[in-house]
N, C-alpha and C positions, 0 to 999 in steps of 0.2 A: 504494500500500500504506500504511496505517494504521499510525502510528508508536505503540509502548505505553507508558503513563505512566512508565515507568523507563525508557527511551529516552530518552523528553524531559526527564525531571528530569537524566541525566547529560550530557544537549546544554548543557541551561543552568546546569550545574554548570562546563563546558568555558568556557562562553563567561565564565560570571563570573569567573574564573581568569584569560581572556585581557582581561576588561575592567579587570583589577585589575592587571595587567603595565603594557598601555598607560596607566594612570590615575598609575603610579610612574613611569614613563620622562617623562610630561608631567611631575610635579612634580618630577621632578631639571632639565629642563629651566629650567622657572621659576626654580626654588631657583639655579640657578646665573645669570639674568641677573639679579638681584635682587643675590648677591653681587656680579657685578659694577659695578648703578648705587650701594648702599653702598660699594664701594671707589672707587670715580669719584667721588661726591659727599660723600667722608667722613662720612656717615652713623652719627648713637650711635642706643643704644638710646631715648633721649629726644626724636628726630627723629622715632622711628614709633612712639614711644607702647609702648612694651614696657617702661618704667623698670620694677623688680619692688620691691614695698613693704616694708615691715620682715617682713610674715608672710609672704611669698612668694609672695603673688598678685599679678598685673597691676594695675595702677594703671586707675585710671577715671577719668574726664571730674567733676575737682574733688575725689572724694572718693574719695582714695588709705587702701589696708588701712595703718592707723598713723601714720596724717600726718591734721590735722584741719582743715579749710577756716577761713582766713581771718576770713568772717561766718556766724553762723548766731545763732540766737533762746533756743535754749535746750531748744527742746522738739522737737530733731532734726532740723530744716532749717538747709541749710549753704548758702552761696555760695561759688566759689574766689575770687568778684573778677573773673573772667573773664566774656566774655559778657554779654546782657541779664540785666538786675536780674529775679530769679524775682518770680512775683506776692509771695508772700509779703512779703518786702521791700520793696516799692512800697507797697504798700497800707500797711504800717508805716511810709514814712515819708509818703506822704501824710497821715496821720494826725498829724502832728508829730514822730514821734520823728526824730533821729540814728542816721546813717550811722557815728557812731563807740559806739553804746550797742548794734551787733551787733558789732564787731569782739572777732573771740578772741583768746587770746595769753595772756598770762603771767597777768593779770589776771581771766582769764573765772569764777573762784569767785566775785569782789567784785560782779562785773556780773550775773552769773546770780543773784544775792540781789536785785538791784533792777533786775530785766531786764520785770520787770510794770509796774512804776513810771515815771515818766520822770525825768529829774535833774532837780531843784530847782532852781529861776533865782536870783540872787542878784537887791538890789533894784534892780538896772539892767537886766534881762533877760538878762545873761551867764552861763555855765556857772560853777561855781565851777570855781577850779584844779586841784582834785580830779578834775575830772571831765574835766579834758583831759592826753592823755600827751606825753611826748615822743616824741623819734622814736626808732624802735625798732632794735636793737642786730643786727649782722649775726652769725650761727652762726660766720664766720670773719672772720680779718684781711684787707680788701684784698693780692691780688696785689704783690708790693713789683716785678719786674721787670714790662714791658711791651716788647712786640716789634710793631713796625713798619716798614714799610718809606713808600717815599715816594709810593708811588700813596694813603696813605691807608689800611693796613690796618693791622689792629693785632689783635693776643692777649697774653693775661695771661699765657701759661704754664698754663693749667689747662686740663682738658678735653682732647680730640683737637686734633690741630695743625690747623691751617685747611689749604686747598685750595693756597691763595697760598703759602704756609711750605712748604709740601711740596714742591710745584714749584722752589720758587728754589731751596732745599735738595737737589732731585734735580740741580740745573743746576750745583753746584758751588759756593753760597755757603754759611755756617756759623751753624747759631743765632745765635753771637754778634756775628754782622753790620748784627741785627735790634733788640739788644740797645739800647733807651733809658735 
C-alpha cells in the first residue's frame, strides 16, 4: 500500500525529532569527556584557543578583535611573529628593508610616516640611533614569588596552578612548601 505525502512528511518529521535526541545525548557525551581531559590536563581557555578579545569575539590565528599584531606594513597586512614570514614581508625584506621598520608598538605613527621610505644610513652605513629602540617594556611587573619544587618545576603564581602543584598539594604538602 502507497504511503500519502502527509504520511511521509510526518514519518520524517518523527525521525528528525529522534535524530535531534540522539545528536544531544552524543554531544553531552562529548561535552563531558572533554570536561574531563581539561580537568586532567589543566587546560585554560588559551590552550584551545577560545581566549575572547576586548569586543567579545574569538581571537584568531594573529589577529585578535582589539589586540594589533606585532609586524605589519601599514597598508593592513599584519604578522603575529608566529609562523612562516607571509610573502609580503619576504619580499620587503629581500628588497633591503628591516625586520625592525615593520615592527608596531608604541611608535607605529612615527614609522607609518616613513614606512615608504627606508631609514637613512649614517656615513658608515649604520642606522642612526633614532632608528633603533630599546627593549621594550613589559604590560606588568615580573612575578616577585616563584614556586618550585626539586624535580625542576616551577610557576610564578599567575595563571592556573600546574599539574605538579596540584598533585603535591592534593598529597598533603602546602603552597608554601614550594615557596623560593
Amino acid at each position: 500500500m502507497a504511503q500519502s505525502y502527509l504520511q511521509v512528511q510526518k514519518k520524517i518529521e518523527q525521525l528528525q525529532k529522534q535524530a535531534e535526541a540522539l545528536r544531544d545525548s552524543e554531544i553531552k557525551g562529548v561535552v563531558d569527556r572533554i570536561k574531563i581531559a581539561i580537568a586532567h590536563y589543566g587546560l585554560t581557555a588559551a590552550h584551545l584557543g577560545l581566549e575572547l578579545g576586548r569586543s567579545g569575539t574569538r581571537t584568531r590565528t594573529g589577529k585578535a578583535a582589539g589586540k594589533s599584531a606585532p609586524f605589519g606594513d601599514g597598508t593592513g597586512n599584519v604578522w603575529s611573529g608566529r609562523g612562516p614570514r607571509p610573502h609580503w614581508l619576504r619580499d620587503a625584506l629581500q628588497a633591503g628593508r628591516s625586520i625592525e621598520e615593520f615592527r608596531l608598538g608604541a611608535a607605529v605613527s612615527a614609522r607609518s610616516a616613513t614606512s615608504t621610505t627606508s631609514t637613512p644610513a649614517s656615513s658608515d652605513g649604520t642606522k642612526p640611533a633614532s632608528a633603533t629602540k630599546g627593549p621594550r617594556k613589559l604590560k606588568r611587573a615580573p612575578s616577585k614569588v616563584n614556586y618550585s619544587d626539586d624535580a625542576g618545576h616551577s610557576w610564578t603564581g599567575r595563571g592556573p596552578k600546574p599539574r605538579w602543584l596540584k598533585e603535591a598539594i592534593e598529597s598533603g604538602k602546602s603552597l608554601a612548601d614550594f615557596a623560593k
